[in-house]
C-alpha positions in Angstrom: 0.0 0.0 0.0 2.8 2.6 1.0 0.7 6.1 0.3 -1.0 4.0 -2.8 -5.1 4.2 -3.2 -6.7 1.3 -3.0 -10.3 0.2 -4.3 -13.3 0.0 -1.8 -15.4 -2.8 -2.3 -19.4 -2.2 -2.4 -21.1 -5.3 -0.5 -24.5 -6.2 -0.7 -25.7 -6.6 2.4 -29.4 -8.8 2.7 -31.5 -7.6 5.7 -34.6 -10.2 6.3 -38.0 -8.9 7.4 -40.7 -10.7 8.5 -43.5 -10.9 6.3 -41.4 -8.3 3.8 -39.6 -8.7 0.6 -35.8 -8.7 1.9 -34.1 -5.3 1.9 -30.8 -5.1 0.3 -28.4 -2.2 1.2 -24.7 -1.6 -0.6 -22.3 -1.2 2.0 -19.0 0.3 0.5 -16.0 -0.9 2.4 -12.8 0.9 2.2 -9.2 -0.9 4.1 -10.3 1.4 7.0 -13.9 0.4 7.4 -17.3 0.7 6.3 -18.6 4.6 4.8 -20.7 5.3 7.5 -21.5 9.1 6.2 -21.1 11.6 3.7 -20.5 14.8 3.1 -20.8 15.6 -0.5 -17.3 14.6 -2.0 -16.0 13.4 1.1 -16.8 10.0 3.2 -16.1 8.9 6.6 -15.5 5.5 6.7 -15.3 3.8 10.5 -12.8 1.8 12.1 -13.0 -0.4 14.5 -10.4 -2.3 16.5 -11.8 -5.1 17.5 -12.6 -6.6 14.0 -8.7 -6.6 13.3 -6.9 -9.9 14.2 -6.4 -10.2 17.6 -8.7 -7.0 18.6 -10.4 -9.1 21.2 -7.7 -11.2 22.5 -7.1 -9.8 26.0 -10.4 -8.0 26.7 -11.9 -10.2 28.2 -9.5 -12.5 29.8 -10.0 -11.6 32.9 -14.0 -12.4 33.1 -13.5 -16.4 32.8 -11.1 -16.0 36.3 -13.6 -15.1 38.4 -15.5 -18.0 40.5 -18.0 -16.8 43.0 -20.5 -14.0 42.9 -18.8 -12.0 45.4 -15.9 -12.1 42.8 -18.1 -11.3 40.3 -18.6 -8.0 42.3 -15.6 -6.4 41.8 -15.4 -6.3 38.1 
């Protein structure tokens, strides 16, 4: 990549409704994220960490340790 532009990719995305035809939205998907708004010319796409590898991987370590409610309690 070094400073070079790369493509987004538009995504249909299928949302199911009961009793409705399915809606289908195109999500466009840059290497930072989803465009999540625009501003005429301009887009915002959002990143989030935790869908990168290993964005999870210590979060929530601590949360299989504990044993008893009263544990529990001091989270």
């Amino acid at each position: 990549m070094k400073g070079a532009w790369t493509k987004a990719q538009i995504i249909d995305e299928t949302i199911h409704i009961k009793g409705q035809p399915d809606e289908h939205l195109k999500v466009t998907v840059t290497r930072h994220g989803p465009i999540v708004h625009r501003e005429g010319e301009k887009a915002y796409a959002l990143r989030w960490t935790a869908t990168e590898p290993g964005g999870l991987a210590n979060s929530y370590n601590w949360l299989g340790k504990r044993t008893t409610g009263k544990n529990s309690a001091r989270l």
